[in-house]
C-alpha atoms as an extended CHARMM CRD file, in Angstrom:
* protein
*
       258  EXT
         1         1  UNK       CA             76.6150000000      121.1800000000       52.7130000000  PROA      1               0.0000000000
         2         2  UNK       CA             74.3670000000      119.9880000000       49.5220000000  PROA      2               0.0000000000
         3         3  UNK       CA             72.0000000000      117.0440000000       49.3190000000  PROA      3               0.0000000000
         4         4  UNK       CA             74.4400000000      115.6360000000       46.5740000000  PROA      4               0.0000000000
         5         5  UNK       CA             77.1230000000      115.7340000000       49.2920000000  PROA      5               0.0000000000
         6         6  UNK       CA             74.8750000000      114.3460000000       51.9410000000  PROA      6               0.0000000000
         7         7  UNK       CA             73.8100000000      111.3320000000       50.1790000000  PROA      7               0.0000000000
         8         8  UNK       CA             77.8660000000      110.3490000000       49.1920000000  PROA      8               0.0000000000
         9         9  UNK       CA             78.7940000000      110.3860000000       52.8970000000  PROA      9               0.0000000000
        10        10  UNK       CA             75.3480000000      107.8920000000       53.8120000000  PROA      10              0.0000000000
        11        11  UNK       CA             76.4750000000      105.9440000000       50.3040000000  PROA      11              0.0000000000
        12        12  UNK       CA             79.7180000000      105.5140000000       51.7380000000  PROA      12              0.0000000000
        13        13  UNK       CA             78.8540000000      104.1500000000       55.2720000000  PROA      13              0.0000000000
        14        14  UNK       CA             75.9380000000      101.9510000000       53.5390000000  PROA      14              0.0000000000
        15        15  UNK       CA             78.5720000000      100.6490000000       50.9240000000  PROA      15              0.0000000000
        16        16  UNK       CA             81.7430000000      100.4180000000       53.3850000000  PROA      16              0.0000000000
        17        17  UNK       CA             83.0030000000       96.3470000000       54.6110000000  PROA      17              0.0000000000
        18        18  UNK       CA             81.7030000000       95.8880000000       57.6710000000  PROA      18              0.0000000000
        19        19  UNK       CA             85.0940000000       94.7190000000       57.9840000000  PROA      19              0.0000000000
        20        20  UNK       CA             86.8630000000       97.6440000000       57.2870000000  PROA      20              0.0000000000
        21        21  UNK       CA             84.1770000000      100.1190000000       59.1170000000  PROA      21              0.0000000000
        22        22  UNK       CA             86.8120000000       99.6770000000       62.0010000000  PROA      22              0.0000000000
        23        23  UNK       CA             89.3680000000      101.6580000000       59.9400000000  PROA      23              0.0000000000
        24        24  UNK       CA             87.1650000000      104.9160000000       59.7930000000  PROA      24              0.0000000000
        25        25  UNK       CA             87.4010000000      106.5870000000       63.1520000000  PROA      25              0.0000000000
        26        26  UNK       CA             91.6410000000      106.2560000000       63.9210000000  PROA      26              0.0000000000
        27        27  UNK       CA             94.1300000000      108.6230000000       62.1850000000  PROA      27              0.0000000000
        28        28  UNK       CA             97.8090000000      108.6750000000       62.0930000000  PROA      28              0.0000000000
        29        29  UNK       CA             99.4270000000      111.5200000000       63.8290000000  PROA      29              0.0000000000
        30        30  UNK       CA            103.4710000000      111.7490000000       63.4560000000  PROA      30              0.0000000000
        31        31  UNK       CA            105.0200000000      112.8140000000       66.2320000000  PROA      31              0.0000000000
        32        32  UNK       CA            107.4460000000      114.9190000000       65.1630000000  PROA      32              0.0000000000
        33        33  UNK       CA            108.1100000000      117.5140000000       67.9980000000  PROA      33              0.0000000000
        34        34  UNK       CA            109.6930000000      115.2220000000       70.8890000000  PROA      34              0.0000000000
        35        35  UNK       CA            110.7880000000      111.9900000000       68.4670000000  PROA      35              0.0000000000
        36        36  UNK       CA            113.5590000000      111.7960000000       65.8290000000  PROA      36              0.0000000000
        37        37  UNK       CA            113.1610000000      110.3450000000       63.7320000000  PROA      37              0.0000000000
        38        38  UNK       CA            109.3620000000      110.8820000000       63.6990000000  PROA      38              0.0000000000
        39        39  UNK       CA            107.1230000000      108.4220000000       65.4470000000  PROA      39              0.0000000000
        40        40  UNK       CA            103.7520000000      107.1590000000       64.0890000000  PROA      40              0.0000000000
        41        41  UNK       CA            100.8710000000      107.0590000000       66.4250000000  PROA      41              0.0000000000
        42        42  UNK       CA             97.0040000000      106.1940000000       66.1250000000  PROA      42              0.0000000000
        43        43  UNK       CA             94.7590000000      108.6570000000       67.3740000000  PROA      43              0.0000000000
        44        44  UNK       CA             91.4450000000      108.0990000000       67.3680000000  PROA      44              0.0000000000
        45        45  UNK       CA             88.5070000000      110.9360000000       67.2320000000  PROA      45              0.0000000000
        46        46  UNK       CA             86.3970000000      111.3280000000       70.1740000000  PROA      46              0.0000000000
        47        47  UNK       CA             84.2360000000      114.5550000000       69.5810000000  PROA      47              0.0000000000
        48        48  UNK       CA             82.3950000000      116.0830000000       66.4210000000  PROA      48              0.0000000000
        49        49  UNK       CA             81.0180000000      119.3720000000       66.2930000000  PROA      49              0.0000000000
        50        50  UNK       CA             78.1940000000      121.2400000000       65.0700000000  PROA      50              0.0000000000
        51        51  UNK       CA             78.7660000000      124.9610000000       64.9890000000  PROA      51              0.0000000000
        52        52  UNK       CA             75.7690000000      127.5450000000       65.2910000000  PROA      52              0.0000000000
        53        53  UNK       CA             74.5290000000      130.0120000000       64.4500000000  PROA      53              0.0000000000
        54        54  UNK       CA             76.8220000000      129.6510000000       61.0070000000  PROA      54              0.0000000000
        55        55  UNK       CA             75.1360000000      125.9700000000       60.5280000000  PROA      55              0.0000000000
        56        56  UNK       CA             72.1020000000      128.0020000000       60.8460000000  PROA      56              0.0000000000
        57        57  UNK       CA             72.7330000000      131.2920000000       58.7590000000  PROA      57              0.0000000000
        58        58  UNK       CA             70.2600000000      130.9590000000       56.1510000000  PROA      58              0.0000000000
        59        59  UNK       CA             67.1440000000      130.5530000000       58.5280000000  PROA      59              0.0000000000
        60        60  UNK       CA             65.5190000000      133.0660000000       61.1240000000  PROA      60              0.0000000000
        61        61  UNK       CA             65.5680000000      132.1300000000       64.9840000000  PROA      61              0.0000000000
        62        62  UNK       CA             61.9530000000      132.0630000000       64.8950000000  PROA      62              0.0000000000
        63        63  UNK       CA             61.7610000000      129.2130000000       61.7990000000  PROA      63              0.0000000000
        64        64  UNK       CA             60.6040000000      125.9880000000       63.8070000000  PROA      64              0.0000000000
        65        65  UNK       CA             62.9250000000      122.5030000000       63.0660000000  PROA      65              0.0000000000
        66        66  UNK       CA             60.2860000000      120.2240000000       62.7250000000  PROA      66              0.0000000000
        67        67  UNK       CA             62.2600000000      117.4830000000       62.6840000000  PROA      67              0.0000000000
        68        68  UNK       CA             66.1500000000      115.8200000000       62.1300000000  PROA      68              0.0000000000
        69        69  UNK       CA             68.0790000000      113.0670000000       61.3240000000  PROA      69              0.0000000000
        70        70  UNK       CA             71.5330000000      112.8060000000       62.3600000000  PROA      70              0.0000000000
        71        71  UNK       CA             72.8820000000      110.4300000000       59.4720000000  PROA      71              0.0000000000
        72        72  UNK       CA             75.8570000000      108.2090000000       59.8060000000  PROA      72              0.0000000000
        73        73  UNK       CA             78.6760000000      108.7780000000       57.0130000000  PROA      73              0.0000000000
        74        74  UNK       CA             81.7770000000      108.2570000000       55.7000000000  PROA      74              0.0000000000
        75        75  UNK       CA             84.2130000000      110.9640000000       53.2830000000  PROA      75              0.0000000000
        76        76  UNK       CA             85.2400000000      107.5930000000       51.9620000000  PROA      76              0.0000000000
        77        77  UNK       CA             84.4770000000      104.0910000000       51.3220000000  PROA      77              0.0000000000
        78        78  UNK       CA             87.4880000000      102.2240000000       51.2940000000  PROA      78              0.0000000000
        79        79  UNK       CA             89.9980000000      104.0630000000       54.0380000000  PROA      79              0.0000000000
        80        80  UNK       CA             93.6790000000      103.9370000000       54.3840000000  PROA      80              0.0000000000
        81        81  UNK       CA             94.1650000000      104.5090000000       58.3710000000  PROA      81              0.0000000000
        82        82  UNK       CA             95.5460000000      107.7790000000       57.1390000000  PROA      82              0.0000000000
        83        83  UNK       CA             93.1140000000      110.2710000000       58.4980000000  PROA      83              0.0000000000
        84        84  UNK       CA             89.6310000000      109.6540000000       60.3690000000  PROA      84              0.0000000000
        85        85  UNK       CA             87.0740000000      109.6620000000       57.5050000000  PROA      85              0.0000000000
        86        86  UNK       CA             83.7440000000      108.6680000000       59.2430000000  PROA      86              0.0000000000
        87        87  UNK       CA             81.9750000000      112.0220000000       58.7890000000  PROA      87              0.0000000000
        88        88  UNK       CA             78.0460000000      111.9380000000       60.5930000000  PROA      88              0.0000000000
        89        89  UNK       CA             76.0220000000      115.3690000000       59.2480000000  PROA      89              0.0000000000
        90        90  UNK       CA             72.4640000000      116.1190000000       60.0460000000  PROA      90              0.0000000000
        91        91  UNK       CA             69.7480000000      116.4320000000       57.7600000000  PROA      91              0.0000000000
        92        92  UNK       CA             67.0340000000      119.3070000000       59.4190000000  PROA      92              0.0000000000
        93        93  UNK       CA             63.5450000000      119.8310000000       58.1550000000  PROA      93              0.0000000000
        94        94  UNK       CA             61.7000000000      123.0850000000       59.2670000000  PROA      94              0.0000000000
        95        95  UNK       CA             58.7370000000      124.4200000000       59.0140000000  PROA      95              0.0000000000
        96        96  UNK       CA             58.4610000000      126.4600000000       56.0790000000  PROA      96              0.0000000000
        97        97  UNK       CA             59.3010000000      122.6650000000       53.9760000000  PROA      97              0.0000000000
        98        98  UNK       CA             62.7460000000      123.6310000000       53.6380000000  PROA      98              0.0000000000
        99        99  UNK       CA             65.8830000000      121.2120000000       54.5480000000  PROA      99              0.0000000000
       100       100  UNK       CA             69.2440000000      122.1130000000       55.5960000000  PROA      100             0.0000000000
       101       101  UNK       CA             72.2670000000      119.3270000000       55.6180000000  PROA      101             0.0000000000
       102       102  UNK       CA             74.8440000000      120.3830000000       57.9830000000  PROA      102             0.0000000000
       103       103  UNK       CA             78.2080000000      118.4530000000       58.4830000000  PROA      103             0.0000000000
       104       104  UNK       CA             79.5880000000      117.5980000000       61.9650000000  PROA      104             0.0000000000
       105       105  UNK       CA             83.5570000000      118.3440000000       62.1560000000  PROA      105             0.0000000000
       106       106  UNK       CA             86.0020000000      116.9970000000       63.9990000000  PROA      106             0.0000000000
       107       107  UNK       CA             86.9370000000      118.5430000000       67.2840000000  PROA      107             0.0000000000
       108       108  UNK       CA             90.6970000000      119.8510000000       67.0940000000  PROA      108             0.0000000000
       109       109  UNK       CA             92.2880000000      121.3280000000       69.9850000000  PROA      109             0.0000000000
       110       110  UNK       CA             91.5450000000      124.7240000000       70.7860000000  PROA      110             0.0000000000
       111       111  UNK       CA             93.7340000000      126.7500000000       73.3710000000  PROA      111             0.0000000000
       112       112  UNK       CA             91.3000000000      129.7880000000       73.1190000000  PROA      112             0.0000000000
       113       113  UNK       CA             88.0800000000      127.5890000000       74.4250000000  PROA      113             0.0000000000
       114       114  UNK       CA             87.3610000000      125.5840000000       77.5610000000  PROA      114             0.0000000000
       115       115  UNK       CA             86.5400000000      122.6240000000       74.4310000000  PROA      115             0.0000000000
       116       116  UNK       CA             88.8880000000      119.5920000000       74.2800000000  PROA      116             0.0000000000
       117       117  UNK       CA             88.5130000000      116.4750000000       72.4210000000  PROA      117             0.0000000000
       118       118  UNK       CA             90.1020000000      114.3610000000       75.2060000000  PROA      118             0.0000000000
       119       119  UNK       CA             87.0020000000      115.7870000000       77.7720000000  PROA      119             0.0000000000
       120       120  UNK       CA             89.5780000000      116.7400000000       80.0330000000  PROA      120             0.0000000000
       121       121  UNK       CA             88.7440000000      119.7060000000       80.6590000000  PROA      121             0.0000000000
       122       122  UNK       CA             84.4740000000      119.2660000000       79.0640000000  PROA      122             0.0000000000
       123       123  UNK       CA             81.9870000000      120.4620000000       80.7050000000  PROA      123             0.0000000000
       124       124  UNK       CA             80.9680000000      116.9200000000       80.3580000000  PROA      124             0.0000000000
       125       125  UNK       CA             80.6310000000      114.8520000000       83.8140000000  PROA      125             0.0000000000
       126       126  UNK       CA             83.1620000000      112.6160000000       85.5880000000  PROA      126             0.0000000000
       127       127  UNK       CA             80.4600000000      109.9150000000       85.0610000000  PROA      127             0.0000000000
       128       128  UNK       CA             79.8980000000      109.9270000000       81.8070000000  PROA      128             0.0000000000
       129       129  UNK       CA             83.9810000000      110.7390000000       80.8740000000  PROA      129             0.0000000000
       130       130  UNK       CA             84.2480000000      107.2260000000       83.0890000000  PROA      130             0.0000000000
       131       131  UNK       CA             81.6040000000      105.0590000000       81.1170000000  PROA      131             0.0000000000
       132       132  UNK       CA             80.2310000000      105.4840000000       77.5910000000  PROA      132             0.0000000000
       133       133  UNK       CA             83.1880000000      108.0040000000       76.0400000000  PROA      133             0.0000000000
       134       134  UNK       CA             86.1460000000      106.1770000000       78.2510000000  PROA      134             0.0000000000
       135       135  UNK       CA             84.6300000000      102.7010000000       76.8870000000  PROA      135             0.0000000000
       136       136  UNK       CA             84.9520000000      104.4150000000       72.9120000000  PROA      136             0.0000000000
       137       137  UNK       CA             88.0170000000      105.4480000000       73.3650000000  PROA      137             0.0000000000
       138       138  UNK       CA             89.7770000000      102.3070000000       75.4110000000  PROA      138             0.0000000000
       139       139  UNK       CA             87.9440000000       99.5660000000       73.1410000000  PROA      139             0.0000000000
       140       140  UNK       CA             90.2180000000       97.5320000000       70.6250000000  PROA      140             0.0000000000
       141       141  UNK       CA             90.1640000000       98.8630000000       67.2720000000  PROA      141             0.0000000000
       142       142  UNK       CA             89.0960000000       95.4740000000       66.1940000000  PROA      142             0.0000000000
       143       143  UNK       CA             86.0650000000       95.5860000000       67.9250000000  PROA      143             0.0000000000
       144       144  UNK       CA             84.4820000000       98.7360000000       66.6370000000  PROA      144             0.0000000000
       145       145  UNK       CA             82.8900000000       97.3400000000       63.5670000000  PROA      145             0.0000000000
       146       146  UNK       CA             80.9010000000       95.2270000000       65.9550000000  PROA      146             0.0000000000
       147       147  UNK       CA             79.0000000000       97.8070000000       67.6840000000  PROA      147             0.0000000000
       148       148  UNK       CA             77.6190000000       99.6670000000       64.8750000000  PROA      148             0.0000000000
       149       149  UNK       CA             76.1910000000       96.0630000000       63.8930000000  PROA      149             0.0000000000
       150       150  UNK       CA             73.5170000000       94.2400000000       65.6750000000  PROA      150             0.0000000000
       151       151  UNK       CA             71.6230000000       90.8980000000       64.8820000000  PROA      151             0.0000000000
       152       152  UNK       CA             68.0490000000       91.0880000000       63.5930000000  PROA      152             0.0000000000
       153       153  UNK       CA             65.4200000000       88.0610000000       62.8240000000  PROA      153             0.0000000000
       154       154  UNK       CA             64.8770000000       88.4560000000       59.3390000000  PROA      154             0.0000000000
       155       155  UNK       CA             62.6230000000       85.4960000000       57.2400000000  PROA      155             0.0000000000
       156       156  UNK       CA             63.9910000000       83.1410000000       60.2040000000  PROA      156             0.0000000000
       157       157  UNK       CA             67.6820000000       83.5680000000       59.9910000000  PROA      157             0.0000000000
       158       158  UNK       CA             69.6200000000       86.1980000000       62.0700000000  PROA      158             0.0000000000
       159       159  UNK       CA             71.2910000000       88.5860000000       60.2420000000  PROA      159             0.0000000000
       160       160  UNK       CA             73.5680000000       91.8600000000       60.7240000000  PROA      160             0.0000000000
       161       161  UNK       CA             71.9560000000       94.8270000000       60.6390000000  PROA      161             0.0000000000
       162       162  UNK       CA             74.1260000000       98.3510000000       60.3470000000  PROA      162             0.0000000000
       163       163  UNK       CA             73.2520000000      101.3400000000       62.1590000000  PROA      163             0.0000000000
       164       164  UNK       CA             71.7960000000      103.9450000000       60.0080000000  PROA      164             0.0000000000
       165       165  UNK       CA             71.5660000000      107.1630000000       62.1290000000  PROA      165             0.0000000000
       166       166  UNK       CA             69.4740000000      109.2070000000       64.6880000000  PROA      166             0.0000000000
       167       167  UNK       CA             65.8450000000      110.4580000000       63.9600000000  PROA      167             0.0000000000
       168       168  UNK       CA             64.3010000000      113.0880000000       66.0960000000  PROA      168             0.0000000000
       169       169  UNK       CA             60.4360000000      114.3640000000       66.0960000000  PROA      169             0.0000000000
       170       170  UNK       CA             56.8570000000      113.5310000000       66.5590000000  PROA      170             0.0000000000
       171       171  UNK       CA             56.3800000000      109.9890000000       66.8360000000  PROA      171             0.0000000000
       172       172  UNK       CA             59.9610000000      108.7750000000       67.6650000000  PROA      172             0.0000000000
       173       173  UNK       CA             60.9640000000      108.4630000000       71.4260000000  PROA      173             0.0000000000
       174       174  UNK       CA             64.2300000000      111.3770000000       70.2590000000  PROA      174             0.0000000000
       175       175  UNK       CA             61.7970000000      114.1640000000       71.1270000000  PROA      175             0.0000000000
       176       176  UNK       CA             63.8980000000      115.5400000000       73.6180000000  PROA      176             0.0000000000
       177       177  UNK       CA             67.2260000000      116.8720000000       71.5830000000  PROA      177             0.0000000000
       178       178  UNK       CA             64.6950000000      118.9610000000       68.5430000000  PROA      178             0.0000000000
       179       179  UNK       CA             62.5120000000      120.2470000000       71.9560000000  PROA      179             0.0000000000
       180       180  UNK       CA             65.6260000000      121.3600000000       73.5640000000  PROA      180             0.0000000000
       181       181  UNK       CA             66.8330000000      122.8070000000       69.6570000000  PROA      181             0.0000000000
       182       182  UNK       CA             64.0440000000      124.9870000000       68.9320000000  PROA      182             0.0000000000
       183       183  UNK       CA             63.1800000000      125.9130000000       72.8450000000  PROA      183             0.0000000000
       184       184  UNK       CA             67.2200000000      127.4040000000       72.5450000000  PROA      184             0.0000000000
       185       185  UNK       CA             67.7850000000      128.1750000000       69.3840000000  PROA      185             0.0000000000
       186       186  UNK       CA             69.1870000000      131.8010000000       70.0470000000  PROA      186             0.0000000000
       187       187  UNK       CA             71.2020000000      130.8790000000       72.9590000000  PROA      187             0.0000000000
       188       188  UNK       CA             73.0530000000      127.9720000000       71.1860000000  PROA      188             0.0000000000
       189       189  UNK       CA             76.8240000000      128.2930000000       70.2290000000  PROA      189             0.0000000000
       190       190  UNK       CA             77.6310000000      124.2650000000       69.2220000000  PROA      190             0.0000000000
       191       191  UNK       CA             76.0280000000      120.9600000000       69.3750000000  PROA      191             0.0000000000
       192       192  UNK       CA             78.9070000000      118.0330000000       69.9230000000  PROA      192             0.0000000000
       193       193  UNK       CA             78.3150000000      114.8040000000       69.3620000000  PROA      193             0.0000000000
       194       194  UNK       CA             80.8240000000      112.5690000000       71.3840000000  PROA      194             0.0000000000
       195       195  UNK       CA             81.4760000000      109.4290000000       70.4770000000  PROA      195             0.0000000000
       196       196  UNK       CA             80.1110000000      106.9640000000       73.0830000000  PROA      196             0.0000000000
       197       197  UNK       CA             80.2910000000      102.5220000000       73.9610000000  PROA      197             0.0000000000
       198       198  UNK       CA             77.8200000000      100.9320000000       76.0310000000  PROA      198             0.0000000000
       199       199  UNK       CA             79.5040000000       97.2040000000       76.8340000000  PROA      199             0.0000000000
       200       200  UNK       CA             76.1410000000       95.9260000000       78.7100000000  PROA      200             0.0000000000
       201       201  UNK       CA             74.8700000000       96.6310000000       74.7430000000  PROA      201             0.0000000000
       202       202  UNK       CA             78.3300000000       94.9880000000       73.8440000000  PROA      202             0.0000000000
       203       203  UNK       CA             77.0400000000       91.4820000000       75.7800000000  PROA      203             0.0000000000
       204       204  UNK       CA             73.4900000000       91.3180000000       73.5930000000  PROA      204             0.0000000000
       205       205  UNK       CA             74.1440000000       90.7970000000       69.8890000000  PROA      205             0.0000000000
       206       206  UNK       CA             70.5190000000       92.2120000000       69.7960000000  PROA      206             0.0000000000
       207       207  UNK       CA             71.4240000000       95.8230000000       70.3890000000  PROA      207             0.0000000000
       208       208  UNK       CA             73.5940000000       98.5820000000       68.8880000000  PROA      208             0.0000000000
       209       209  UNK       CA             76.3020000000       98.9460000000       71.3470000000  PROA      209             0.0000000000
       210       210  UNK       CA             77.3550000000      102.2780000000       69.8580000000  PROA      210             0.0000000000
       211       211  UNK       CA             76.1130000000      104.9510000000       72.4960000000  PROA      211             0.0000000000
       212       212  UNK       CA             76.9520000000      108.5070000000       71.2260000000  PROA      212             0.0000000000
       213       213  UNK       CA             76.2320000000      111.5980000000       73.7750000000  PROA      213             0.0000000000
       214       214  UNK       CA             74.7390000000      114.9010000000       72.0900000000  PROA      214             0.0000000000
       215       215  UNK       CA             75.7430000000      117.9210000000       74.0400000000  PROA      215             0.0000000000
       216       216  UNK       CA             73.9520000000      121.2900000000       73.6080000000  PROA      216             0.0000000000
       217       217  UNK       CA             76.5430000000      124.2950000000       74.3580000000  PROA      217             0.0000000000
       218       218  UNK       CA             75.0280000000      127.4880000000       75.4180000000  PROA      218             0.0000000000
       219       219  UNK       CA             75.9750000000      130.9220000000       75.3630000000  PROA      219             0.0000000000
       220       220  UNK       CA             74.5070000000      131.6640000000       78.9900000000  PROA      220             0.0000000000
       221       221  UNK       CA             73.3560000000      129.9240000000       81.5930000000  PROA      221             0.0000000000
       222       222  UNK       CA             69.2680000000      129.2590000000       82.3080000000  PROA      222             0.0000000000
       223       223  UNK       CA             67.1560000000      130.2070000000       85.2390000000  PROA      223             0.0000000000
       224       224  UNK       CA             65.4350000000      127.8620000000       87.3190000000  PROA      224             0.0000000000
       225       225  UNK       CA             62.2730000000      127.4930000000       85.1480000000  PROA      225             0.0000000000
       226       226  UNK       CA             63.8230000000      127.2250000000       81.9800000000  PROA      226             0.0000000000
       227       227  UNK       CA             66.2840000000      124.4110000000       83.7360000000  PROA      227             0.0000000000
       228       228  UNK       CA             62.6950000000      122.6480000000       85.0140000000  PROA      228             0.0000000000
       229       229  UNK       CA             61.8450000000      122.4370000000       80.9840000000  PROA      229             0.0000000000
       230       230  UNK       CA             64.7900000000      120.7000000000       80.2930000000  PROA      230             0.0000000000
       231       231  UNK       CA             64.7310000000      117.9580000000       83.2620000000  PROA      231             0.0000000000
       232       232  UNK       CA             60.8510000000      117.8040000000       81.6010000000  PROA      232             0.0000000000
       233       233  UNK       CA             62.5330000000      117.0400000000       78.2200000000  PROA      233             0.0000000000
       234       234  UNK       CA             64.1400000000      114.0450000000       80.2360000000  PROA      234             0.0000000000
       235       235  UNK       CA             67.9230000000      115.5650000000       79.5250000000  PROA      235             0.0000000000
       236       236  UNK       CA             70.2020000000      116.6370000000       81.9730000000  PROA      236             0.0000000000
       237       237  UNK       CA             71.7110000000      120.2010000000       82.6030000000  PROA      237             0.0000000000
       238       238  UNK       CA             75.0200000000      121.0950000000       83.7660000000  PROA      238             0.0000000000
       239       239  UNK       CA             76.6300000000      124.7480000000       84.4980000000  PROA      239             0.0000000000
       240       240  UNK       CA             79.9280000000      125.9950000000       85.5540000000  PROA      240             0.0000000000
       241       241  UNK       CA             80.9910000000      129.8670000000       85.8960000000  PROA      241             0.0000000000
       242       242  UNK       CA             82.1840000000      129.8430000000       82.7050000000  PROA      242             0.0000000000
       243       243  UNK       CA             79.5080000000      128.1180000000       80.0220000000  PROA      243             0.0000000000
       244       244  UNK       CA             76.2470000000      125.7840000000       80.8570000000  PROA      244             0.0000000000
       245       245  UNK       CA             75.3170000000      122.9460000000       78.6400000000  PROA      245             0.0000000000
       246       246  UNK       CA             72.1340000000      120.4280000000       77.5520000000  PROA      246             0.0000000000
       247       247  UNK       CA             73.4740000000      116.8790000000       77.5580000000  PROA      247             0.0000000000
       248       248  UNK       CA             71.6760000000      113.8230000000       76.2990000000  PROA      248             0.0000000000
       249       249  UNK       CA             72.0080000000      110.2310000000       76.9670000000  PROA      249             0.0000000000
       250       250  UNK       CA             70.6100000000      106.9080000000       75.2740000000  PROA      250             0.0000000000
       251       251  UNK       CA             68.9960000000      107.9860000000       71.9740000000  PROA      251             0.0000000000
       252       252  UNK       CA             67.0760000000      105.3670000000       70.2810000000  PROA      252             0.0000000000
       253       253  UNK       CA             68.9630000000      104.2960000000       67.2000000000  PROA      253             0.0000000000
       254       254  UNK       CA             67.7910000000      103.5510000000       63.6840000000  PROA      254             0.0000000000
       255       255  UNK       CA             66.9710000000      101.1990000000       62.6790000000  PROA      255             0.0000000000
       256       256  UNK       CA             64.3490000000      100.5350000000       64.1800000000  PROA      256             0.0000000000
       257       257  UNK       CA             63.2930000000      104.1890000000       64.4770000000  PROA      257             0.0000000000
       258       258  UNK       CA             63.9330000000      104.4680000000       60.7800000000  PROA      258             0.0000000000
């Protein structure tokens, strides 16, 4: 993805209603196969992905990230309810000096992987498919502007704030996700972000109630050492027979990370 491309999706989610923000992560699906005449239904998007090594391609294993920001965004400003058009991408600094901006796609059903959208069958935990993603994907459409929005104290009156993104490196408390990037690189096959609600946030107007869940897929599973480096990081690891995974929890939002 180019910079030019970058900046219209973060243009889009800066510029978009706060009212209509809502509108940006529900699609229509017709459901044509068991209905006549077709049916209209609202689905709403629960997993993006991040695929490696082709979002990495142009760089070398061995080429540090020195840091990230995973940036909200939107393909459009003013959506229709037609198709899900909030559309996050990372910017990645290495370093050499050089950036990269890499969009996050939509997880679609695939019958050939053990990956599904609705996490029934994720390598994510019960827990977390019970809290945070459940809470996303149960909550009122009309209430999802609201948690991407949080009251700040600005010159004495309290006003909305919108959430911006994710920044990760030295000096922000989102250390843990580049550690676990660049300690893994070769071993990586996706990063997913899934889509996440906290409603104790939900209660305080003071926080971002918008809780999203990075998950780093690997190729093969880790030894015992290499699992003590990533309880270190403060993330959590999880392996089946079939694929092991990096998953991490609460990342500080910004603002006020920004």
């Amino acid at each position: 993805m180019q910079l030019e491309q970058a900046n219209e999706r973060h243009q889009n989610w800066i510029q978009c209603s706060v009212f209509d923000l809502a509108r940006n992560f529900d699609g229509i699906n017709l459901l044509t196969e068991i209905n006549t005449p077709p049916v209209t239904q609202f689905s709403r998007v629960s997993t993006f992905d991040m695929l490696m090594p082709d979002a990495l391609s142009t760089k070398s294993v061995d080429t540090e990230m020195t840091s990230a920001v995973l940036f909200m965004g939107l393909s459009a400003v003013n959506p229709i309810n037609t198709e899900v058009t909030f559309a996050p991408y990372f910017e990645i600094n290495y370093a050499d000096s050089s950036k990269a901006y890499v969009s996050m796609d939509i997880n679609t059903p695939d019958q050939s992987t053990d990956h599904d959208p609705n996490l029934e069958d994720s390598i994510i935990s019960e827990r977390l498919k019970d809290t945070l993603i459940r809470n996303w994907m149960t909550l009122d459409s009309h209430l999802l502007d609201d948690i991407f929005t949080r009251e700040e104290l600005i010159n004495r009156r309290n006003e909305r704030v919108r959430l911006m993104g994710y920044k990760f490196g030295e000096g922000t408390p989102n250390t843990i996700f580049l550690e676990c990037m660049n300690e893994h690189r070769g071993n990586i096959s996706r990063v997913s972000l899934h889509m996440g609600m906290d409603y104790n946030k939900f209660q305080q107007g003071d926080q971002f109630s918008f809780s999203p869940i990075l998950e780093i897929q690997l190729n093969s599973t880790l030894n015992h050492e290499e699992i003590g480096k990533i309880h270190e990081f403060g993330a959590r690891y999880e392996a089946t027979a079939k694929a092991s995974t990096i998953v991490i929890e609460y990342i500080t939002p910004c603002p006020t990370t920004c």
